[in-house]
C-alpha positions in Angstrom: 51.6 1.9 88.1 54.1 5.0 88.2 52.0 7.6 90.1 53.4 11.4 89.5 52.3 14.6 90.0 52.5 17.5 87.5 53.1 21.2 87.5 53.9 24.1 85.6 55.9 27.3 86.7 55.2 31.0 85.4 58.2 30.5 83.1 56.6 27.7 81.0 58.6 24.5 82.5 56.8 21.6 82.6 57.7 19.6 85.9 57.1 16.2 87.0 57.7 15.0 90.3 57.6 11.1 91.2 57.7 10.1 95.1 59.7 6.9 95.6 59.9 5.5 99.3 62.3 3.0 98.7 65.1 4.5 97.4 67.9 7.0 99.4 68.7 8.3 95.9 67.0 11.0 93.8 66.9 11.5 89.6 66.8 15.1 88.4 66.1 14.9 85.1 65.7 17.2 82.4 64.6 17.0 78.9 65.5 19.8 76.2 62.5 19.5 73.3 65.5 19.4 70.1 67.8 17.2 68.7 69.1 16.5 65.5 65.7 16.7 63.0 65.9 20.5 64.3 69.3 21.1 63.0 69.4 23.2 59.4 71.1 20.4 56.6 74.1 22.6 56.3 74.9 22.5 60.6 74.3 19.5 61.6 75.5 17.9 64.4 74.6 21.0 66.9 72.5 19.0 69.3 75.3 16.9 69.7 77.9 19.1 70.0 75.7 21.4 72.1 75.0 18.7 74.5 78.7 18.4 75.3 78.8 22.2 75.7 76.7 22.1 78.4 79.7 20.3 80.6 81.7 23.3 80.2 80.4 25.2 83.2 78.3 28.2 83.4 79.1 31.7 84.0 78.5 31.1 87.6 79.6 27.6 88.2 83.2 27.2 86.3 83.2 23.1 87.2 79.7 21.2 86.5 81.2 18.2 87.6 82.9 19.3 90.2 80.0 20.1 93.0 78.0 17.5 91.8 80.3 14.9 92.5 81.3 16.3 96.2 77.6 15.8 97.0 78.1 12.2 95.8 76.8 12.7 92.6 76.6 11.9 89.0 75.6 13.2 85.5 75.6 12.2 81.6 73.4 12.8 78.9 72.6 11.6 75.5 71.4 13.1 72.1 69.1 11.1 69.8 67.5 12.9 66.2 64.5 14.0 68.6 65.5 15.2 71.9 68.4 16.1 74.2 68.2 14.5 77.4 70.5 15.4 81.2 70.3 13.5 84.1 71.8 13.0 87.3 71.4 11.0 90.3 72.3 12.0 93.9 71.6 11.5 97.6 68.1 12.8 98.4 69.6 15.0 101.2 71.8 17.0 98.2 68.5 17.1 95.9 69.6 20.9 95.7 72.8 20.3 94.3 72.0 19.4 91.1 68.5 21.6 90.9 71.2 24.7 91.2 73.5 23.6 88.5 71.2 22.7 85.5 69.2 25.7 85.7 72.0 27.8 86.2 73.3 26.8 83.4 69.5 26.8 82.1 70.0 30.8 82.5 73.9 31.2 81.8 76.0 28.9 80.2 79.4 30.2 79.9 80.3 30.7 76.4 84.2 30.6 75.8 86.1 30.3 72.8 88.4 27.5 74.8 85.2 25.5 75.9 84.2 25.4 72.3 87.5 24.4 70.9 87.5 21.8 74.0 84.4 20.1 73.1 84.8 20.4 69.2 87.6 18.8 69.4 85.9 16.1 71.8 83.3 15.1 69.2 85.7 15.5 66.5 87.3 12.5 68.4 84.1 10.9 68.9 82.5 11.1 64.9 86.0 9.8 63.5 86.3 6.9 66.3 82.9 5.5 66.3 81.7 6.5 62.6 84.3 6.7 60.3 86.8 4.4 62.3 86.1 1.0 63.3 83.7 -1.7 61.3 80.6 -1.0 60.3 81.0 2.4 61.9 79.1 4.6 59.0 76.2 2.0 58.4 73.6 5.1 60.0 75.7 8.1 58.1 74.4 6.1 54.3 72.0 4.1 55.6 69.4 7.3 56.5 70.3 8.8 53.7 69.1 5.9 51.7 65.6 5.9 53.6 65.0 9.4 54.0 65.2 12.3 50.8 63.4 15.1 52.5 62.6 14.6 56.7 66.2 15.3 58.8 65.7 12.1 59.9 68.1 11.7 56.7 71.3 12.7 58.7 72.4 10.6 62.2 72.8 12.8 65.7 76.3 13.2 65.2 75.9 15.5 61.8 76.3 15.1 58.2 79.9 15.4 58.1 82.2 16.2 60.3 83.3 19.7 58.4 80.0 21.0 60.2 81.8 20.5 63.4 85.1 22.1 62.5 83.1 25.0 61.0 81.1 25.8 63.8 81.6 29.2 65.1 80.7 31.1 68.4 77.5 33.0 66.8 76.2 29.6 65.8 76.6 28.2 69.4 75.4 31.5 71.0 72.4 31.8 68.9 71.7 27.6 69.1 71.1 28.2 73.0 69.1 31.0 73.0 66.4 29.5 70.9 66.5 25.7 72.3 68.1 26.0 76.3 64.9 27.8 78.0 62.3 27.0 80.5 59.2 26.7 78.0 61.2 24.1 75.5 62.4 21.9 78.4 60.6 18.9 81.1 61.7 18.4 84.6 61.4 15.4 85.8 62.3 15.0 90.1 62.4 11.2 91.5 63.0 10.3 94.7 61.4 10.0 98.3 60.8 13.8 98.9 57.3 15.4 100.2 55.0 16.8 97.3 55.2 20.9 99.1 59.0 20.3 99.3 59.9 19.9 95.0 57.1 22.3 94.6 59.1 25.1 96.9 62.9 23.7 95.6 61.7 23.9 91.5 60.5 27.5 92.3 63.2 28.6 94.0 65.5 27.7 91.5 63.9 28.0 88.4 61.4 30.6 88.8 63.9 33.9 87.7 64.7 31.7 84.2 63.1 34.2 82.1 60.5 33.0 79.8 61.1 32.5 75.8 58.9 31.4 73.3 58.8 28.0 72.2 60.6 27.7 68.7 58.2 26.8 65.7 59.1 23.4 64.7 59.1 23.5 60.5 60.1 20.0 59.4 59.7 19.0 55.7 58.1 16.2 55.4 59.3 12.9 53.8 57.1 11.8 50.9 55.5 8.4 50.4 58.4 5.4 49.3 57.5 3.5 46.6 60.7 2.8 44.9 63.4 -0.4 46.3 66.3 1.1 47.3 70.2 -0.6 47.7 73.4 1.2 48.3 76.3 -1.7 48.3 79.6 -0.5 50.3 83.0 -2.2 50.4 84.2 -2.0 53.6 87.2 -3.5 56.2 85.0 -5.5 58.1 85.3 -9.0 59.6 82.0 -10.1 57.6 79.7 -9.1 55.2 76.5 -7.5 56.5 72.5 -6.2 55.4 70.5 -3.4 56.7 66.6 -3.9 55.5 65.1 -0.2 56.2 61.3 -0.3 56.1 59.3 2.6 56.3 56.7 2.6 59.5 54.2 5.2 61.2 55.0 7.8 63.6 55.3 7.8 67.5 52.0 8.7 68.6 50.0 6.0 66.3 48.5 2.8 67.3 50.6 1.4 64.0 53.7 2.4 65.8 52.7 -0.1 68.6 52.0 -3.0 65.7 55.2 -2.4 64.0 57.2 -3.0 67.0 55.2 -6.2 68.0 56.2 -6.9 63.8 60.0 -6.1 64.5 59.6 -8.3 67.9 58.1 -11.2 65.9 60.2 -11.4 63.2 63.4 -11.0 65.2 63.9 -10.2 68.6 65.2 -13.6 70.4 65.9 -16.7 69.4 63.0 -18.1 68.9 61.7 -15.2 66.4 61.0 -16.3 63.0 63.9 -15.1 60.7 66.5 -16.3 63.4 64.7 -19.8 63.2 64.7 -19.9 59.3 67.4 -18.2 58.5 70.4 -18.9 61.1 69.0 -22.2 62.5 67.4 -23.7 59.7 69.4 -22.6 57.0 72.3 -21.5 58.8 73.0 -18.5 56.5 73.7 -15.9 59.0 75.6 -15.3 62.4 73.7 -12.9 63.7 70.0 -11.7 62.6 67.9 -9.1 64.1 65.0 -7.1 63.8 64.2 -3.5 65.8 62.1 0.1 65.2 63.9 3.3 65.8 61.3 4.3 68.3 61.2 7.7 66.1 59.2 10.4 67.0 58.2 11.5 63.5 58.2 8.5 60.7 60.3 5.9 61.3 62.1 2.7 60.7 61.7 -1.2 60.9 65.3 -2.4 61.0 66.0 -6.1 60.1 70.0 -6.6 60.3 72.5 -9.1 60.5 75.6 -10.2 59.7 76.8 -13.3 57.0 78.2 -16.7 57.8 81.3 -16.7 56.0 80.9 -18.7 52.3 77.4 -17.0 52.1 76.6 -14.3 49.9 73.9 -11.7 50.2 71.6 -12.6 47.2 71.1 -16.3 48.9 70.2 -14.3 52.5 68.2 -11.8 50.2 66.2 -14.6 48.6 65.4 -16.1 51.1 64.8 -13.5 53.4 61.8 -12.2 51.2 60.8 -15.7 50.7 60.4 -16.0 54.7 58.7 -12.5 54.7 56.0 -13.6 52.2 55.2 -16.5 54.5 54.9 -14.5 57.6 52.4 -12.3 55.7 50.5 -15.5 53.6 48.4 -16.6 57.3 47.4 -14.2 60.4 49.3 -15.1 63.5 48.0 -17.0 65.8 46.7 -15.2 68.7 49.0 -17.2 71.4 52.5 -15.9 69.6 51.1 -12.5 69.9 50.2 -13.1 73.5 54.0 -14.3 74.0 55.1 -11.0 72.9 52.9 -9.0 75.1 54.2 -11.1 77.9 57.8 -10.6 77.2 57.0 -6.8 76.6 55.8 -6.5 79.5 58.2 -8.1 81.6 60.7 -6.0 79.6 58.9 -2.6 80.6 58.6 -4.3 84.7 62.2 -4.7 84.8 63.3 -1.4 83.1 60.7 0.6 85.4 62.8 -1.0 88.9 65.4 1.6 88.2 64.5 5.1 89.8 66.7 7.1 86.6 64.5 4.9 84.0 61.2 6.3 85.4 62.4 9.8 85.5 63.4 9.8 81.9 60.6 8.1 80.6 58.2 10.6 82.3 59.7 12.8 80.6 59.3 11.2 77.2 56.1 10.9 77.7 55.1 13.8 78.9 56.6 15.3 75.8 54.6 12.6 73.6 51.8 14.2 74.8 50.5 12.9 78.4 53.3 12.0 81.1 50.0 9.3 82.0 50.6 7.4 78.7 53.6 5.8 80.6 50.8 3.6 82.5 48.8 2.9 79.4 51.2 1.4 76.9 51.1 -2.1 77.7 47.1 -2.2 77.6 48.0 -0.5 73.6 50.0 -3.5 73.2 47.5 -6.1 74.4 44.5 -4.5 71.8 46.7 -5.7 68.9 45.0 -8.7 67.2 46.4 -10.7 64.5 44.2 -9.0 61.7 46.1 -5.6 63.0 49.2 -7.3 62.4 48.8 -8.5 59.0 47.2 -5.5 57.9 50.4 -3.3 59.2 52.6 -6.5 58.5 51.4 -6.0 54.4 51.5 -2.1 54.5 55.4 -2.1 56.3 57.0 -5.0 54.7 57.0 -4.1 50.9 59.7 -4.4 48.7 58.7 -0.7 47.3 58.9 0.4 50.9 62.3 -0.9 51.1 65.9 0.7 51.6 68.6 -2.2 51.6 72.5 -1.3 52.5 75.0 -4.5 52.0 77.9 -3.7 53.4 80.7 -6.5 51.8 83.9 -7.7 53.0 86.9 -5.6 50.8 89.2 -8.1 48.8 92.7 -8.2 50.6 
């Protein structure tokens, strides 16, 4: 059980504070409510780029890193197509440190044509080395394209193309801020081993001047109903030929979102799941084979992925991949697999929830989901699944019309 408590400030942030005994450390974290699905298909990449903007100092504080790290601190961050998320951890006694940098930057990040060109040029770097640059590098920048047609969802975190970067100008940066980096569009999470009147008196102090904004209207078209097989084929330099199965699946907040990833967990999360038994150990057709859900906020994907043996082409896998889906579908499981999965999950979610930063950011999450509580709840929403919930998701999920397959294929040298 993660106990927290909950308040609000004048200014609209939402603040969670978790009290942890055991630990000298403490987790400021804070959640911005945008990523990538909020970006306009023309400027994409923003959230990204944005979150490395937010290094770059603010008008007050030149050096982010700087303090932080004299009070024996540290801080990253990461974008995903929902959210932007900052954390840092620090010794309990410097709690403060870290509470005055993010919301001063909160209120007044600097914004300087040489931090701009700095961090442009930084994800610049980072789109052509991990995307365009090294094997199997663009599989999400076609791959979502080829699932989505409508929902942003269509275009990965670090943009559309990299021109949108380049292009990006000082008004666009300026004006991204002001309608994203404010009190009322972000969640504070605190963990550590502090007294409840003590966060309560430190969040105020620091936060409570942030003026207010209202929270921006989220418009989001919405992606229409698949019913069509989809299959891009891509030559690429890569050491062996691979397959991306995308598979339509329900939304965050739905108890079919739970199913589908007991589905992805069944079908291929070790090594005793069923496509690595039939297909790598049985038939001995690939070198790799998995399955996974984005965890997607709005609509998302069931991923089944894997890489060839060499001498094996992708219509034998393809065959017989569909052929093992069919059987997974023709008989309910049997209620002692799915209790097997519900054990691992669970012993999964006990070993992530021992690290203080986990907590903190998964607060967060959920807190933006809807209920910080949920984070206490999940595992009994695993455990209602019964194997007639399965096959019923199982046969709405893993259709061939609800299908978007990318081969990627070894280029002839």
């Amino acid at each position: 059980m993660i106990e927290f408590e909950r308040f609000e400030l004048s200014n609209g942030l939402k603040v969670l504070f978790h009290r942890d005994k055991t630990t000298p450390m403490a987790v400021v974290n804070t959640l911005y409510d945008v990523g990538a699905r909020d970006e306009f298909e023309e400027k994409t990449g923003f959230a990204h780029l944005f979150e490395h903007l937010m290094f770059g100092g603010s008008v007050n504080i030149p050096d982010f890193d700087g303090p932080l790290q004299r009070a024996g601190g540290e801080s990253n961050a990461f974008t995903s197509n929902d959210i932007t998320n900052y954390f840092n951890h620090v010794p309990a006694q410097n709690i403060e440190t870290p509470l005055w940098l993010e919301s001063d930057r909160m209120l007044s990040l600097a914004f300087t044509e040489k931090s701009l060109e700095v961090q442009r040029q930084v994800v610049i770097e980072e789109f052509k080395q991990r995307y365009l640059n090294q094997p199997y590098g663009d599989v999400w920048l076609n791959l979502r394209p080829l699932a989505y047609k409508k929902h942003p969802y269509k275009w990965a975190t670090i943009g559309k193309d990299i021109s949108h970067i380049v292009d990006a100008t000082m008004d666009d940066v300026r004006s991204f801020f002001k309608k994203y980096y404010h009190p009322n569009n972000a969640i504070l999470c605190i963990a550590g081993n502090f007294e409840s009147n003590y966060i309560h008196d430190k969040v105020s102090y620091w936060y409570r001047d942030i003026p207010k904004k209202l929270k921006p209207a989220r418009i989001i078209s919405s992606e229409p109903p698949q019913n069509d097989y989809r299959e891009l084929i891509l030559e690429r330099n890569v050491p062996a030929d691979a397959f991306y199965y995308a598979f339509k699946m329900s939304h965050r907040k739905s108890f079919e979102y739970y199913i589908a990833d007991l589905l992805s967990d069944a079908l291929g999360r070790e090594k005793s799941s069923r496509l690595y038994n039939k297909l790598k150990k049985e038939l001995n057709l690939v070198s790799e084979i998995s399955s996974y859900i984005t965890g997607s906020l709005d609509e998302g994907l069931l991923i089944i992925s894997g890489k060839m043996n060499n001498g094996v082409n992708l219509e034998k896998l393809d065959k017989e991949l569909w052929q093992e889906l069919e059987a997974f579908l023709g008989k309910p499981m049997p209620q002692i697999e799915i209790d097997k999965l519900n054990i691992k999950i669970r012993t999964a979610r006990e070993f992530q929830d021992q690290g203080l930063l986990n907590r903190a950011m998964n607060l967060c999450h959920y807190e933006l989901l809807g209920d910080a509580a949920a984070i206490n709840e999940d595992i009994n929403v695993y455990q209602s699944i019964t194997t007639e919930n399965m096959l019923e998701v199982g046969k709405a999920i893993l259709q061939k019309k609800n299908c978007s397959l990318l081969k990627i294929i070894r280029k002839n040298t």
